[in-house]
N, C-alpha and C positions, 0 to 999 in steps of 0.2 A: 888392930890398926886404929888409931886415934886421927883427927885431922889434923893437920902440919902445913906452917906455910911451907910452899914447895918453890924451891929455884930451878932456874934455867927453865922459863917458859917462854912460847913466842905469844905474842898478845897483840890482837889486829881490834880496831875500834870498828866499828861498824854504825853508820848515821841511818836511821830511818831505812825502810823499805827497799829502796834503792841498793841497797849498800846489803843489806841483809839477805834477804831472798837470791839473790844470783850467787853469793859466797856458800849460803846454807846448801841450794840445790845441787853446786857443782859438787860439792862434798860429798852429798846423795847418790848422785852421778856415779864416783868414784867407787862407794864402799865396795867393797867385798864380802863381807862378815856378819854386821850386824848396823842396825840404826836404832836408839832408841830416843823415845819424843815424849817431852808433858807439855803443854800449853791449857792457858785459861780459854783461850777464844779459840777456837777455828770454823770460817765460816765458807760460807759454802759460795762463794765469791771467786772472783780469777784468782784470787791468791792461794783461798783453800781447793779447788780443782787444779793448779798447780802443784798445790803439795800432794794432793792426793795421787795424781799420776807419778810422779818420783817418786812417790811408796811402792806405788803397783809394781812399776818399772822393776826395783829393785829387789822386791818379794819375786818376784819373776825370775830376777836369776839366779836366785838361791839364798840371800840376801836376809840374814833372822831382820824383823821389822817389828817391832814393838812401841805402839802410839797408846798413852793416856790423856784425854780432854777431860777436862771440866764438865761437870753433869749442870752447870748453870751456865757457865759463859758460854758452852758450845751447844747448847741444848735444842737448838733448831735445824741441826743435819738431818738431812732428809734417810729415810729407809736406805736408799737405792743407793746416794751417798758412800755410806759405811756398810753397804754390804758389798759393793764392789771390793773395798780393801780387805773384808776378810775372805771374798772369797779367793781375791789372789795372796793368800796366806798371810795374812797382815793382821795382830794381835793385836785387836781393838778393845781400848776399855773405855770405858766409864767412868769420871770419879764419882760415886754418890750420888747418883743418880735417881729421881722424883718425883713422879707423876704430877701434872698442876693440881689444884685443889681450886673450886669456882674461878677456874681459870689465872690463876697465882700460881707461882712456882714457889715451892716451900723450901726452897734447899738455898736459901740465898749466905747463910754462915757457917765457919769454917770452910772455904773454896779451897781446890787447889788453886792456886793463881800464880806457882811458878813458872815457867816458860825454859825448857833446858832442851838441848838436844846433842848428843852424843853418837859421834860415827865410829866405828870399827875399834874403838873401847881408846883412839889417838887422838880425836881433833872433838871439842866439846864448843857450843856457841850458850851464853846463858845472859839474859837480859830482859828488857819490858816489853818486847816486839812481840805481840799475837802474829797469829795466820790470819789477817783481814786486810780485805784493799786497802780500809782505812788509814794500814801505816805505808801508803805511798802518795807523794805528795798530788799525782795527777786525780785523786778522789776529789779536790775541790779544798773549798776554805775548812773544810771541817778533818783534812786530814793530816795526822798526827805527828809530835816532835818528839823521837824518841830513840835509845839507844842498846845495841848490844855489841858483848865482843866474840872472838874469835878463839879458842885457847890450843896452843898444842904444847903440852909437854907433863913434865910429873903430873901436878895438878887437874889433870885431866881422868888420872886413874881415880883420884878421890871423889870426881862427879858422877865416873861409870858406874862406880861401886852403890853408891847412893844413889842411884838413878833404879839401879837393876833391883836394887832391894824395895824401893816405892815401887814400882812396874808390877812385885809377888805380894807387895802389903808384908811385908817385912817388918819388926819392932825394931825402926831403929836406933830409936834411946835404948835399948837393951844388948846391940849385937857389937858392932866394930865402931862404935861412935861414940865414945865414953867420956870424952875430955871435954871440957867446954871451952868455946869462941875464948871467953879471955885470958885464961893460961897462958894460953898460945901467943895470942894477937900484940901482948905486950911487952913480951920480951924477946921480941925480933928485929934485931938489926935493919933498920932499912937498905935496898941493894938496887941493882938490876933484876927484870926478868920473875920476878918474883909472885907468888899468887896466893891466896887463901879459900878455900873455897868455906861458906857461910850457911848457915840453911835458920828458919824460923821454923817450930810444929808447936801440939799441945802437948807435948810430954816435959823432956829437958833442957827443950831449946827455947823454951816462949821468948825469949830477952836478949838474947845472941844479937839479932841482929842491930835493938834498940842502943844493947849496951857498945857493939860496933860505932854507932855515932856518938855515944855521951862520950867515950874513951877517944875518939877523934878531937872532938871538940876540945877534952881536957889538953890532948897533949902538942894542940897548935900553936905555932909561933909567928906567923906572918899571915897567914891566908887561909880563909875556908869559902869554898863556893857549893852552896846545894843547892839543885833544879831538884824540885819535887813536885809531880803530881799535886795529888792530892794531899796536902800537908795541914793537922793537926795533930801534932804529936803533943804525948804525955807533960807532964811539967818538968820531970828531971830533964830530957833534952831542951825545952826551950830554958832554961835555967842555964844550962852550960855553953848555948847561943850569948844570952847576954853577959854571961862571964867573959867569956872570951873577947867578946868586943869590948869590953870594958878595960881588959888588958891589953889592949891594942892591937888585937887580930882583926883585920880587913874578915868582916863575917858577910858574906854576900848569899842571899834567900832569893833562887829565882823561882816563881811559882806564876801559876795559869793566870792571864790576864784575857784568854777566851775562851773558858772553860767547856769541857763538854758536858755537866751540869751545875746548875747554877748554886745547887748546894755549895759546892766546892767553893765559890769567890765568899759567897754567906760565912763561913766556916773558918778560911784563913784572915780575912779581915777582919774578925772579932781580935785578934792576935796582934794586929799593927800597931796598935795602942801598948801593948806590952815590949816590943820587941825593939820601933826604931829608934822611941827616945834612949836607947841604952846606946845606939849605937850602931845596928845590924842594917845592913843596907836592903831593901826589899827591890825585886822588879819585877812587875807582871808582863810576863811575855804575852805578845799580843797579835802574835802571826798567824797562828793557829794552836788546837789546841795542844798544850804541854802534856806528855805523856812519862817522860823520860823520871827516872829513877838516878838520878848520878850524883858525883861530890867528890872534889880534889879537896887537899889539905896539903901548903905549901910544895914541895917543887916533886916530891915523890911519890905519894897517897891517895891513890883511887877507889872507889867503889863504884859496883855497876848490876844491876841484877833488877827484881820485880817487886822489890818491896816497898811501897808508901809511907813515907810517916803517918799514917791516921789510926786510927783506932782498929780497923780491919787486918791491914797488914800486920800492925805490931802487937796485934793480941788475940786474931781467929785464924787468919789464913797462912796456906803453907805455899811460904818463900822463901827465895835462893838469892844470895849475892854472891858476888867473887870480888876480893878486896885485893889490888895490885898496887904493888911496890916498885915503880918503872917510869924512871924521870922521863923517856919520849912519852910513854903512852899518855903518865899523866899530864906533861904538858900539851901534847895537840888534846884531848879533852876540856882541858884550861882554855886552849884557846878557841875549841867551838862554842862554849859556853860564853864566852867574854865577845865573840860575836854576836849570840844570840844578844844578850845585855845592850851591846852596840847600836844594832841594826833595828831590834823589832822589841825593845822593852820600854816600860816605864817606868823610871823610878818613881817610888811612893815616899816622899821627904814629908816633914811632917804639915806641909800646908795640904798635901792629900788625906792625913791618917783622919780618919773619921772621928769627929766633936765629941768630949765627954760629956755626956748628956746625960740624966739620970738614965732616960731612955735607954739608948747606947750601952749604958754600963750593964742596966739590968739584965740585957735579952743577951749580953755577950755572955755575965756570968749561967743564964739557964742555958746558952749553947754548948758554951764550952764544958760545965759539970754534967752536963747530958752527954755530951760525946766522949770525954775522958771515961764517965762512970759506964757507958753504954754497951763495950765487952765484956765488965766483972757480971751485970747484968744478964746478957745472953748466954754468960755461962752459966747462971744458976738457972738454964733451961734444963730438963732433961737430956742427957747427953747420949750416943752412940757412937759406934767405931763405924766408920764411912768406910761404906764397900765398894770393891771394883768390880764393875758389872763388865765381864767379856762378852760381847759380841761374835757370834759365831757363822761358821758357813758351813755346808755340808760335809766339807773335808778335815773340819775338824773335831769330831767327835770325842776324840783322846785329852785332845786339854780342855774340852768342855765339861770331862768328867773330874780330874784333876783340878779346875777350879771350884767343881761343886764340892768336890771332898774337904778343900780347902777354907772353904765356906762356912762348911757345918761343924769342921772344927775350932773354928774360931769361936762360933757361935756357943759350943756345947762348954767353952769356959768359963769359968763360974765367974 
């Protein structure tokens, strides 16, 4: 089984916190069968004591539950925490998980930092939304603008599958995932209903998701709008930004204007100088801060998942998108976005773009050749396969043997 856009899917958007959590839980609510969950963050906040108890809930009544967190984003859950979920049967792991070191956590590259979760193998949710208060707006000025959706239909088996095979540490550049993103991606009719599901790793996917947006870009005709995070991306995509605007595609760049660190404003303003005399329209959203991953391309072309353009997502960590083909969805997307823009941005015209100053020029080119080159770098670290450390409870003895077996075969490979 290769991946395939898949038709006839239903596709709900989902805004922030609000939108997300009461859709995800009643889904919880519902299962029957099984749940399975990755996220980067979950804390141990009303949000994450929410989700933990619609685990238990569910592991309770008979319910397969299977949660992988982030051994970095989530790394502050307390004992008592995660031992309540597994001892109400709830297969708790680890990604890669790593003791501090004088008080450092070492494990800061390669994250998982996708965010997926999958009920009764029918209804899958997959976007930028952690389990933290922070993505609800009543946290205050510092909580976050961000999005996921909803999926039910074909599409959906191709998440469970890829879900279920990360949850065992699965090769899955080796197994049923052969094909790559652009085979696929470009010789697809646009339709209704339609979905892709996307994934980034370090095996055969490194570029899937990067080359998802240079092949956007190329094949725009009227309109592109990206809200990104954290945005520094490589030079082929800012290269096919100012093509396109130069060919007279309306390119709209919405990005943090109150970031939740301050690298992040350091980093994409280096870029403004390059990017609006071509033509690109920049806004810094200013409401709070921008967290959201999304991007229409004129009137049918979405994407939506946890991947940043910066140098982390598109070249250490493992992320998921899911690219839809659905003139509603994509248009109310369009038009949350073209609200945000409205209501709470800035534009940066060029009496804002920062002076070319010897200055200016010099520390933009050390930032930017430092952050471009900064993953070929950390990959010439010494490398490892990232384990999943199961968390156990009394009652599970059997698959705590079954993971060590599993363990030491991996290990005994040459």
């Amino acid at each position: 089984m290769s991946m395939e856009w898949r038709d006839g899917n239903r596709i709900t958007l989902l805004e922030n916190g609000e939108n997300f959590f009461p859709a995800l839980f009643k889904r919880i609510t519902q299962a029957t069968t099984e749940v399975l969950l990755e996220t980067f963050i979950l804390f141990e906040d009303k949000v994450g004591i929410a989700l933990q108890q619609h685990l238990i809930a569910a592991a309770r009544r008979g319910v397969r539950v299977e949660m992988l967190v982030d051994g970095y984003g989530s790394a502050e859950l307390s004992t008592d925490f995660i031992r309540a979920l597994a001892n109400a049967g709830v297969r708790f792991r680890y990604y890669d998980p790593r003791p501090a070191f004088m008080g450092m956590r070492t494990n800061l590259f390669r994250r998982l930092h996708r965010k997926i979760v999958v009920v009764d193998g029918r209804i899958a949710f997959i976007g930028g939304i952690n389990f933290s208060a922070e993505q609800l707006s009543d946290y205050g000025p510092e909580a976050k603008q961000d999005y996921a959706v909803e999926l039910e239909g074909p599409v959906v088996a191709d998440i469970h599958r890829f879900t279920l095979q990360a949850l065992n540490q699965q090769d899955l550049h080796r197994s049923w995932w052969r094909k790559r993103y652009r085979l696929l991606a470009q010789n697809k009719q646009s339709g209704d209903a339609q979905a892709l599901f996307v994934f980034r790793d370090n095996n055969e996917h490194r570029t899937d998701i990067e080359q998802l947006y240079i092949d956007m870009l190329r094949s725009a005709k009227r309109e592109v709008i990206i809200a990104n995070a954290y945005f520094f991306p490589g030079y082929r995509l800012l290269k096919e930004m100012r093509r396109a605007a130069r060919r007279g595609v309306r390119v709209v760049l919405v990005v943090q204007g109150e970031p939740d660190m301050a690298i992040v404003k350091v980093g994409v303003r280096m870029l403004y100088n390059y990017l609006v005399p071509a033509g690109v329209q920049i806004y810094e959203y200013l409401r709070r801060p921008l967290h959201g991953k999304v991007a229409v391309k004129d009137e049918y072309w979405a994407t939506i998942g946890s991947s940043n353009l910066d140098p982390l997502s598109l070249a250490l960590n493992l992320e998921a998108n899911v690219v839809i083909h659905d003139r509603t969805f994509t248009g109310q997307l369009r038009d949350n976005l073209l609200g945000l823009i409205a209501n709470d941005s800035q534009l940066i015209d060029q009496s804002r773009v920062p002076k070319r100053t010897y200055w200016h020029l010099a520390k933009s080119v050390v930032v930017f050749h430092f952050l471009r080159h900064f993953p070929a770098w950390i990959g010439w670290l010494p490398a490892h396969t990232p384990r999943l450390s199961l968390v156990m409870s009394p009652s599970q003895p059997e698959l705590e043997t079954q993971d060590r077996v599993k363990t030491e075969k991996r290990e005994a490979k040459p």
